[in-house]
C-alpha positions as a Python dict, from the first residue, in 0.01 Angstrom:
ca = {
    (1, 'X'): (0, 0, 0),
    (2, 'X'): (14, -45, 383),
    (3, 'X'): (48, 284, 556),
    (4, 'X'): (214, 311, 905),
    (5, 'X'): (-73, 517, 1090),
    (6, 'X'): (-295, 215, 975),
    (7, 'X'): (-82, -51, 1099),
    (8, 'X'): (-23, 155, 1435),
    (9, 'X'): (-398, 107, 1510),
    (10, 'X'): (-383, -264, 1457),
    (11, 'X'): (-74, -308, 1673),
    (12, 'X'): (-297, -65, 1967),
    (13, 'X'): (-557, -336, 1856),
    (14, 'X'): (-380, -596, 1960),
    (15, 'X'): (-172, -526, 2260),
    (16, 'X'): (-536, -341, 2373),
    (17, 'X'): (-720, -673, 2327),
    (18, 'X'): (-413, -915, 2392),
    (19, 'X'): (-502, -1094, 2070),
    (20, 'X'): (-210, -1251, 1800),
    (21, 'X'): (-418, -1101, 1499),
    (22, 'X'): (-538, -797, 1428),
    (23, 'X'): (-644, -636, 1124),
    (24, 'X'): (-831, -365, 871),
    (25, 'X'): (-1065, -545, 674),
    (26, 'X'): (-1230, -390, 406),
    (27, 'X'): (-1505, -602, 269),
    (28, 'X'): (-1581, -568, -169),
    (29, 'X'): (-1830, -790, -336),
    (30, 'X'): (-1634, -1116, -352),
    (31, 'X'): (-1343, -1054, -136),
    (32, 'X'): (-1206, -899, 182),
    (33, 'X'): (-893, -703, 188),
    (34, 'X'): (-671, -615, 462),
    (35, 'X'): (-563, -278, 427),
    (36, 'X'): (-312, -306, 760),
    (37, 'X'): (-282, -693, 962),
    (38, 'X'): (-64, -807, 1204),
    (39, 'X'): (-11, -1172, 1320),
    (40, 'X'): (-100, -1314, 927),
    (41, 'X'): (121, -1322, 572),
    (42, 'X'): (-229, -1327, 352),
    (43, 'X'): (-329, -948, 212),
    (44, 'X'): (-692, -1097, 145),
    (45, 'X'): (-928, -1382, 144),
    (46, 'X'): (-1219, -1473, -17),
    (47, 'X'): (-1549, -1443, 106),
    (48, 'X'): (-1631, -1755, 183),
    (49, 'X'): (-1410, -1775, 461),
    (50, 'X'): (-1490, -1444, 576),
    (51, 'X'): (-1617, -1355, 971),
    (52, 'X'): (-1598, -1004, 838),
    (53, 'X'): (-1841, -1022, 575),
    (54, 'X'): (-2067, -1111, 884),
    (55, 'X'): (-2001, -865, 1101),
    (56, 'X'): (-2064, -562, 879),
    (57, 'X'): (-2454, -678, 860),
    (58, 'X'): (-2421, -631, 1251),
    (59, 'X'): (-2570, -292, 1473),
    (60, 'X'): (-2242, -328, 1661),
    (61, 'X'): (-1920, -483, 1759),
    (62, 'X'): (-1970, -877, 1596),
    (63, 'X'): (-1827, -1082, 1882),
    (64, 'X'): (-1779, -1498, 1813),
    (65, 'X'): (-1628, -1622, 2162),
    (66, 'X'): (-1576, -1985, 1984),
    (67, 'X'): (-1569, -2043, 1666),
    (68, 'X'): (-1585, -2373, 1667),
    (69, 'X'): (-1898, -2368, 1883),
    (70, 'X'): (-2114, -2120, 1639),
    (71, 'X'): (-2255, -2292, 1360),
    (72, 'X'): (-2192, -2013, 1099),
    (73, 'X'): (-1824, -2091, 1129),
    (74, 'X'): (-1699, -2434, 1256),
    (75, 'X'): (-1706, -2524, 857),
    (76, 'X'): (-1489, -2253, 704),
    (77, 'X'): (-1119, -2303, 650),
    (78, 'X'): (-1011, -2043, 873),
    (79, 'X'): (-1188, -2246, 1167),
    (80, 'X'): (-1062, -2558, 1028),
    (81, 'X'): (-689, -2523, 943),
    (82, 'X'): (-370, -2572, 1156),
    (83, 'X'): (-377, -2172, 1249),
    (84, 'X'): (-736, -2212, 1312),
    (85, 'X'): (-910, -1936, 1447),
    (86, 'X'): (-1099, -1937, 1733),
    (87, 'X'): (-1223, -1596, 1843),
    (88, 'X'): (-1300, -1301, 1657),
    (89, 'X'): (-1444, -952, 1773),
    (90, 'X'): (-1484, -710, 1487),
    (91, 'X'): (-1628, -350, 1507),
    (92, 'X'): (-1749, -179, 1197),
    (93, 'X'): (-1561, 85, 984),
    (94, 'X'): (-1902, 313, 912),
    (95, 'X'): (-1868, 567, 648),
    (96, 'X'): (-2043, 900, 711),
    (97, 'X'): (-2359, 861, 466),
    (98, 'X'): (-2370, 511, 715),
    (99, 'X'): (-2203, 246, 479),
    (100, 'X'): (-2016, -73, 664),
    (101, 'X'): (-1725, -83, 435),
    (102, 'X'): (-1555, -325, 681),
    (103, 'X'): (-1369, -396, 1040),
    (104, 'X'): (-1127, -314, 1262),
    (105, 'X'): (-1057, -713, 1386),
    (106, 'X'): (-919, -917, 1643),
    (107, 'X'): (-895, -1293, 1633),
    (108, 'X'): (-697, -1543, 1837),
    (109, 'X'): (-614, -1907, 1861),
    (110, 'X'): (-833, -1984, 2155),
    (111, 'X'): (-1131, -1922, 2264),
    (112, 'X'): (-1223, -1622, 2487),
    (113, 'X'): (-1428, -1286, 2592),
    (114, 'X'): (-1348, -925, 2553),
    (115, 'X'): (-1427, -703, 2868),
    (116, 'X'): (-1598, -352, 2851),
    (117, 'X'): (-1286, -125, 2839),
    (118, 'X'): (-1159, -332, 2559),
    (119, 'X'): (-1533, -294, 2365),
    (120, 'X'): (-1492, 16, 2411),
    (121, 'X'): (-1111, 88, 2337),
    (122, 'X'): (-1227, -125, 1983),
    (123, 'X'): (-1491, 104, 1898),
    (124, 'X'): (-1295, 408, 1897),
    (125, 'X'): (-1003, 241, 1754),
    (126, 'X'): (-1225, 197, 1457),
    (127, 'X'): (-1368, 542, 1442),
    (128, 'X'): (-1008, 661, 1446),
    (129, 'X'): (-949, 405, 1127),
    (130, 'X'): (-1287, 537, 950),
    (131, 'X'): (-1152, 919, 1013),
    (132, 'X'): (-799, 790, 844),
    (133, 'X'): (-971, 646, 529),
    (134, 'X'): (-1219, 982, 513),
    (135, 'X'): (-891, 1179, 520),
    (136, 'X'): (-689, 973, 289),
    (137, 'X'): (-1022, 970, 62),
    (138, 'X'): (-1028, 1390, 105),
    (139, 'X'): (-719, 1436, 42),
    (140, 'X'): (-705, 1242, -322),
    (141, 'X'): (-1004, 1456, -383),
    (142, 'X'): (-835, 1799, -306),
    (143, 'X'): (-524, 1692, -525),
    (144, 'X'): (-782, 1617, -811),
    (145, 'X'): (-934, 1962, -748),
    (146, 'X'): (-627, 2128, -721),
    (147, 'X'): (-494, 1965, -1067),
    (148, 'X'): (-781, 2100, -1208),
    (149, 'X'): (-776, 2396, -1101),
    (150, 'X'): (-388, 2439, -1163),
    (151, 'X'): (-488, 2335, -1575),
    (152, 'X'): (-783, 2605, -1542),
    (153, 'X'): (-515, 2864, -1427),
    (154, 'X'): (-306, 2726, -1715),
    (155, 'X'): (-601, 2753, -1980),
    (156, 'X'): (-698, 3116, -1904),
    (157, 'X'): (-329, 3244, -1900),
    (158, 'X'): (-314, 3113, -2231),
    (159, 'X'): (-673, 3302, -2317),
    (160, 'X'): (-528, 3646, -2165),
    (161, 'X'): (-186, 3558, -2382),
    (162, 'X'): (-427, 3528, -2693),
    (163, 'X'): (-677, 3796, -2662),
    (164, 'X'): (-397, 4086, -2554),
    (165, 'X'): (-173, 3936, -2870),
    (166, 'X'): (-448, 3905, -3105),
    (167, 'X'): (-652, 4262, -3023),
    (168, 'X'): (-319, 4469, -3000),
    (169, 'X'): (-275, 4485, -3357),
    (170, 'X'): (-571, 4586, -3440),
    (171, 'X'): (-689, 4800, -3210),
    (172, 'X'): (-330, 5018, -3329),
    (173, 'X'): (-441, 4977, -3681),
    (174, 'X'): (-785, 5133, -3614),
    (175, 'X'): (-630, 5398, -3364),
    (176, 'X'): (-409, 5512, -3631),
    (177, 'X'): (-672, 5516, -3890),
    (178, 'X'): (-896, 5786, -3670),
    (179, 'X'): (-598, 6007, -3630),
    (180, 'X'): (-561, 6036, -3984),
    (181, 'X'): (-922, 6100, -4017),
    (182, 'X'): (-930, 6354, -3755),
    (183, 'X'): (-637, 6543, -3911),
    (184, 'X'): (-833, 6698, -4203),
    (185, 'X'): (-1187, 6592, -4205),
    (186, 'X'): (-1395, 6654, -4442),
    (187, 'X'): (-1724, 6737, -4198),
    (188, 'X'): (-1764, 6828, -3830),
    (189, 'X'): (-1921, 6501, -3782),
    (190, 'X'): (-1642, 6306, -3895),
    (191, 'X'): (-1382, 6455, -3671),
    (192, 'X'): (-1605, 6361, -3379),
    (193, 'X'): (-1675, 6014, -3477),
    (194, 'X'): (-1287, 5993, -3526),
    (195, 'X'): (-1241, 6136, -3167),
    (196, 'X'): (-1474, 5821, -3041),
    (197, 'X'): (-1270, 5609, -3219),
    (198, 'X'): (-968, 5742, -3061),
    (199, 'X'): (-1078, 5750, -2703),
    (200, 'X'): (-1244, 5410, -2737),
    (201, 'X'): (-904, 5236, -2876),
    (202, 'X'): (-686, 5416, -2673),
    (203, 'X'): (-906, 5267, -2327),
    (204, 'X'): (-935, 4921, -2473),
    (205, 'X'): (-581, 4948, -2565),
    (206, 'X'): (-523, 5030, -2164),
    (207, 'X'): (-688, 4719, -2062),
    (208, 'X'): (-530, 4474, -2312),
    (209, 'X'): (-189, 4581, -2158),
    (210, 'X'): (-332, 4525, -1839),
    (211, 'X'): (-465, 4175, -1880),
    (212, 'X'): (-144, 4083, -2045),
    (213, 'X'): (49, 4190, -1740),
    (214, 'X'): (-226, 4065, -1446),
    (215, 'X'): (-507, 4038, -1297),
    (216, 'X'): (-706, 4367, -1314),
    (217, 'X'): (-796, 4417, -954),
    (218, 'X'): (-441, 4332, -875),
    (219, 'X'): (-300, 4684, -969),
    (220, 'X'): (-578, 4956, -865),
    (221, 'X'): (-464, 5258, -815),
    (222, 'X'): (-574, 5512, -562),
    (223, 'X'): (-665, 5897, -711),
    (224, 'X'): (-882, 6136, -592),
    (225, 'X'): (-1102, 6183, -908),
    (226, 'X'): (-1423, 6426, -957),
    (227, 'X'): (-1782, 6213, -984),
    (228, 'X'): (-1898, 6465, -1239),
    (229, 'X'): (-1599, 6402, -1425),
    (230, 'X'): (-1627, 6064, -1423),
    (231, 'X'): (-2020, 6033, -1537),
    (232, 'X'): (-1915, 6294, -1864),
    (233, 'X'): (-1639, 6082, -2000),
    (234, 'X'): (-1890, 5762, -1948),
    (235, 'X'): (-2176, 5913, -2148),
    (236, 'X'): (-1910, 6033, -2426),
    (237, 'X'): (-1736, 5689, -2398),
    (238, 'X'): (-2124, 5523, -2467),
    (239, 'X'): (-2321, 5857, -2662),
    (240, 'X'): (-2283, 5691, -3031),
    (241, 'X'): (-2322, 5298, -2964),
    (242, 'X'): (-2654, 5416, -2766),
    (243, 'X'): (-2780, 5639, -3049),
    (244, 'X'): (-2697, 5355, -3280),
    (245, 'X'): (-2941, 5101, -3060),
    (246, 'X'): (-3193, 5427, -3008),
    (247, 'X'): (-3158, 5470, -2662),
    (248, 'X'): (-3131, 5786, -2442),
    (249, 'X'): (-2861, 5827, -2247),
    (250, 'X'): (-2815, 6058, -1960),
    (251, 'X'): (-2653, 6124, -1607),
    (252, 'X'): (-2746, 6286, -1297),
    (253, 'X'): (-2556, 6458, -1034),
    (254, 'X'): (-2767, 6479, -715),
    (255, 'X'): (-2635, 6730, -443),
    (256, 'X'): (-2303, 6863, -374),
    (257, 'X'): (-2072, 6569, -464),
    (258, 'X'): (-1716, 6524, -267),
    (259, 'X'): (-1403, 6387, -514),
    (260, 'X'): (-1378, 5978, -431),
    (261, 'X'): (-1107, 5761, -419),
    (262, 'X'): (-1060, 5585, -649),
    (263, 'X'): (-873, 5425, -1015),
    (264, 'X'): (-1016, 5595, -1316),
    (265, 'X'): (-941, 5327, -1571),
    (266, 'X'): (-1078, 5051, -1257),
    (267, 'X'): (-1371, 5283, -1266),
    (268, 'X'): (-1465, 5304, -1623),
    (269, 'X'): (-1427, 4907, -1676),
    (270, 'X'): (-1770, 4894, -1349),
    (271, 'X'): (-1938, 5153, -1585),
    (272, 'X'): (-1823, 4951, -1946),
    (273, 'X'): (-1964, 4602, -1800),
    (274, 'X'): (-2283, 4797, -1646),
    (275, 'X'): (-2375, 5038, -1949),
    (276, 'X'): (-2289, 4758, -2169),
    (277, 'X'): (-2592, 4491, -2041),
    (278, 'X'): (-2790, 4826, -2012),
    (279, 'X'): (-2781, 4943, -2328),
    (280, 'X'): (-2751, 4528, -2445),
    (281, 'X'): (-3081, 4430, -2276),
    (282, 'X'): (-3274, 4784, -2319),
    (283, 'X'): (-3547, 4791, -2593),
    (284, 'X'): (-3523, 5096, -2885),
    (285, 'X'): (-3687, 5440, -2717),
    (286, 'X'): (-3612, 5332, -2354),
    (287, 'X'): (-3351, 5487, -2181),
    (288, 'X'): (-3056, 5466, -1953),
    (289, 'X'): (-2949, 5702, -1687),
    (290, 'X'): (-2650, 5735, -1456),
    (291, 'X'): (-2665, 5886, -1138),
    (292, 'X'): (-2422, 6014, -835),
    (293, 'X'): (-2535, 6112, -513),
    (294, 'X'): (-2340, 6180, -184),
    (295, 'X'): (-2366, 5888, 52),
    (296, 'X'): (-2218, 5930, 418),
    (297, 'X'): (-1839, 5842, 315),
    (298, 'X'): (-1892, 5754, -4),
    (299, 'X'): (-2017, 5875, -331),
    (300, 'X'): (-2299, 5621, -457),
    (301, 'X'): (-2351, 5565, -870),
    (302, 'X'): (-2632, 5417, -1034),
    (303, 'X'): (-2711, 5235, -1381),
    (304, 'X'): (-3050, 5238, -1422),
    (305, 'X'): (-3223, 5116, -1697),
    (306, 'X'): (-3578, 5050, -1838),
    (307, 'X'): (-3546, 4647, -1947),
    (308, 'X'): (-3721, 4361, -1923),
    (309, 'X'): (-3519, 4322, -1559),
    (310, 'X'): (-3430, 4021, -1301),
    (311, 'X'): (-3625, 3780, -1160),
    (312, 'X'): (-3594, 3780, -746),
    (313, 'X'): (-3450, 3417, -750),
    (314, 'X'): (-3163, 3527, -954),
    (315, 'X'): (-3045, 3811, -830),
    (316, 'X'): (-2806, 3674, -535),
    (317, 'X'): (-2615, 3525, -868),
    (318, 'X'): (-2555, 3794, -1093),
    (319, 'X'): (-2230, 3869, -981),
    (320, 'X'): (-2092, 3489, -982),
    (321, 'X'): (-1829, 3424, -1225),
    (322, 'X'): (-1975, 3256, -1569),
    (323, 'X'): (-2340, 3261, -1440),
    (324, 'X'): (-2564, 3377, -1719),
    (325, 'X'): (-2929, 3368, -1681),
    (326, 'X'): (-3106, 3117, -1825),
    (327, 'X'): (-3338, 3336, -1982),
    (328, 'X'): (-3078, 3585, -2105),
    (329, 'X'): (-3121, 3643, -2492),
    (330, 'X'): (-2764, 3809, -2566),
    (331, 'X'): (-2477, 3581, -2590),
    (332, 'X'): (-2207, 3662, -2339),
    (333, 'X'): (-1924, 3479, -2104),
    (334, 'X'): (-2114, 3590, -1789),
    (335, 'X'): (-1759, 3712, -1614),
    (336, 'X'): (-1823, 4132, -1667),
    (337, 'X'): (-2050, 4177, -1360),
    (338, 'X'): (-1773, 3954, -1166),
    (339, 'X'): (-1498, 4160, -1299),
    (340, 'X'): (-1685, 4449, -1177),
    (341, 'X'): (-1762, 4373, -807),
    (342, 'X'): (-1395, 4254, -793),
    (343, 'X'): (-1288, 4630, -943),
    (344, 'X'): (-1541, 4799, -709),
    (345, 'X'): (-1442, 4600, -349),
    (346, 'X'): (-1081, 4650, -454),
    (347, 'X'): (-1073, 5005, -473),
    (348, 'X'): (-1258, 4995, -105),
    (349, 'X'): (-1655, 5007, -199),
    (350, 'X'): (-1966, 4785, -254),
    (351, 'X'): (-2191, 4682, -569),
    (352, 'X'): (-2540, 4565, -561),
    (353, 'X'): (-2822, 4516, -776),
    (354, 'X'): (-3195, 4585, -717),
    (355, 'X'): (-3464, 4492, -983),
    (356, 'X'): (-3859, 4417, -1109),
    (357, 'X'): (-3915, 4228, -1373),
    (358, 'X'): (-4112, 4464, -1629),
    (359, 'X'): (-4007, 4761, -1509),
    (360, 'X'): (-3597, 4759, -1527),
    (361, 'X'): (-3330, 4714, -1289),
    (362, 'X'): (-3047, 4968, -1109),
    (363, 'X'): (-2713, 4811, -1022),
    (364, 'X'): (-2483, 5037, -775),
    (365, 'X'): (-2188, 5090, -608),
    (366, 'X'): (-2015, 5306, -417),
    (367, 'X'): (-1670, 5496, -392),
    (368, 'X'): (-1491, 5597, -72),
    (369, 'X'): (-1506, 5956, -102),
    (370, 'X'): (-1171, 6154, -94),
    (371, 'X'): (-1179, 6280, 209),
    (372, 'X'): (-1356, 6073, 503),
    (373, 'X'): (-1583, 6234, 725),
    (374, 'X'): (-1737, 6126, 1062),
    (375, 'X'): (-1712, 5778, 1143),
    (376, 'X'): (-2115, 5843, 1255),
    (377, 'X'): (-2189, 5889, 925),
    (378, 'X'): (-2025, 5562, 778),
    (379, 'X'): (-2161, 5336, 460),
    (380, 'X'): (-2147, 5112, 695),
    (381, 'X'): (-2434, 5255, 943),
    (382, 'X'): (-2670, 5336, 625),
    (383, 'X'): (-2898, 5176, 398),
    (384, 'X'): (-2875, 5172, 2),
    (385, 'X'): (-3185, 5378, -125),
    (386, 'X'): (-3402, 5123, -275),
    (387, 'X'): (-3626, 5182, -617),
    (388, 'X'): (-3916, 5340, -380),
    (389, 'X'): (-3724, 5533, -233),
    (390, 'X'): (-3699, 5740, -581),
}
């Protein structure tokens, strides 16, 4: 449809270049269009009677002082008829990748020349007629993208509505079942596998709730929570499924370690996704370790594990959301190292990953400790330890 900002930069056209006509002509493989005109009834012509289809072949402004004296032109209708046209100056509408798609035109009745100010005025009439059609192009884009987008929103609110509905029940079921078995059991053993079973249901049951109410890094909470604390309840969360795939698992506290800052249940969900590919990826006999260590204002954590690691070119993707390596064995969504830098930054820290291939990789990240001290000694002003570091 014809759009007023168009058809104000024909009318500037025109009372610019003191011409009747003026239009924006977009030339397609057997016609030419006219997106805005002034001074004629006709929308679009063929091209056999096209000046247009010309003047996109040309480096610059296609000027024809007399039609009727150019040999190209005295034949066509346009030339011929009772309006008959003339003069024509056209200059190109370029598209960025350097496509004429058409002109911004000016034709008259009579014969005549356009000076330099009008050239010129002409030019950057038509650069301001390209940007217009770029915009209006950008813009149908964005609302394609956003229409995706809003059924992508759509499709994963109906995933979190499914999963929470569909795992509550259960999850209860197998909750109640362990209580029962750790009322009278029969052997030691059993009452501590029912305690696993317990803990385990009772945390997933935590974050089903959750992602039925929100996004998870939407309600962090802040405590001040002990590091040593943390790292036991981790290796008792993980101690039987890493027996079960022979693995040794173990922590490390290294110096005197400060309380952080931080969500407990946020917390656990970095070590679930982290332990998890460790102990996933780890062969039988290797093992796993988990580390703290004081870090200027922060306390900083380590996974570190003895797989078959990541190679250097994908390691600035590991935390994107859905990317899974290409080489990766283990099926998987690729969204739990995304969910954990998103947990991690929102509670006011950093996660990285450093790795060899053969030898294993460490992924980190860091807690704001409870208490600040000295802006001097800031995260901020030091340097993650690397694997040579030790």
């Amino acid at each position: 449809p014809q759009e007023a900002e168009f058809d104000e930069i024909t009318r500037l056209a025109s009372h610019i270049c003191q011409t009747p006509i003026a239009m924006v002509s977009l030339v397609t493989a057997d016609r030419q269009w006219f997106k805005s005109r002034i001074g004629v009834d006709c929308c679009e012509t063929s091209l056999d009677v096209s000046i247009c289809a010309q003047a996109i072949l040309e480096p610059d402004i296609f000027v024809v002082p007399d039609t009727m004296a150019d040999t190209r032109f005295a034949d066509i209708s346009l030339v011929c008829d009772e309006h008959c046209v003339r003069f024509y100056a056209g200059a190109q509408l370029r598209s960025p990748d350097g496509y004429a798609l058409g002109t911004l035109c000016v034709l008259d009745t009579r014969p005549r020349e356009l000076d330099d100010a009008q050239l010129s005025a002409l030019r950057m009439l038509a650069a301001q007629t390209m940007h217009l059609i770029e915009l209006r192009r950008m813009l149908n884009r964005q609302a394609e993208l956003t229409n995706r987008l809003q059924e992508r929103i759509e499709a994963l609110h109906s995933t979190h509505r499914m999963v929470s509905h569909d795992l509550r029940s259960p999850l209860t079921t197998a909750h109640l079942a362990a209580q029962h078995l750790s009322i009278d059991p029969d052997r030691e053993t059993t009452r501590k596998l029912a305690e696993h079973v317990m803990s385990a249901t009772k945390k997933m049951t935590a974050l089903v709730n959750d992602l039925s109410a929100q996004t998870p890094e939407s309600v962090v909470s802040s405590d001040s929570f002990s590091p040593e604390q943390l790292l036991d309840e981790v290796v008792a969360f993980f101690e039987v499924p890493a027996r079960n795939a022979r693995i040794e698992l173990t922590s490390q506290t290294l110096g005197s370690l400060p309380h952080v800052k931080c969500d407990p249940q946020r917390t656990f969900q970095v070590f679930n996704n982290l332990i998890g590919n460790a102990l996933k990826f780890a062969s039988p006999h290797n093992s796993v370790t988990l580390r703290a260590r004081p870090f200027g204002g922060y306390v900083l954590f380590e996974v570190e594990d003895q797989g078959p690691g990541i190679p250097e070119e994908e390691l600035n993707y590991v935390f994107e959301p859905h990317w899974r390596s290409p080489s990766a064995q283990a099926n998987g969504t690729g969204v739990g190292l995304s969910i954990a830098r998103q947990l991690v930054e929102a509670q006011g820290g950093r996660i990285g990953v450093e790795s060899e291939v053969g030898k294993g990789t460490v992924f980190w990240f860091t807690l704001p400790r409870a208490s600040r001290i000295s802006m001097g000694d800031e995260f901020s002003d030091r340097r993650i330890p690397s694997r040579a570091d030790g």
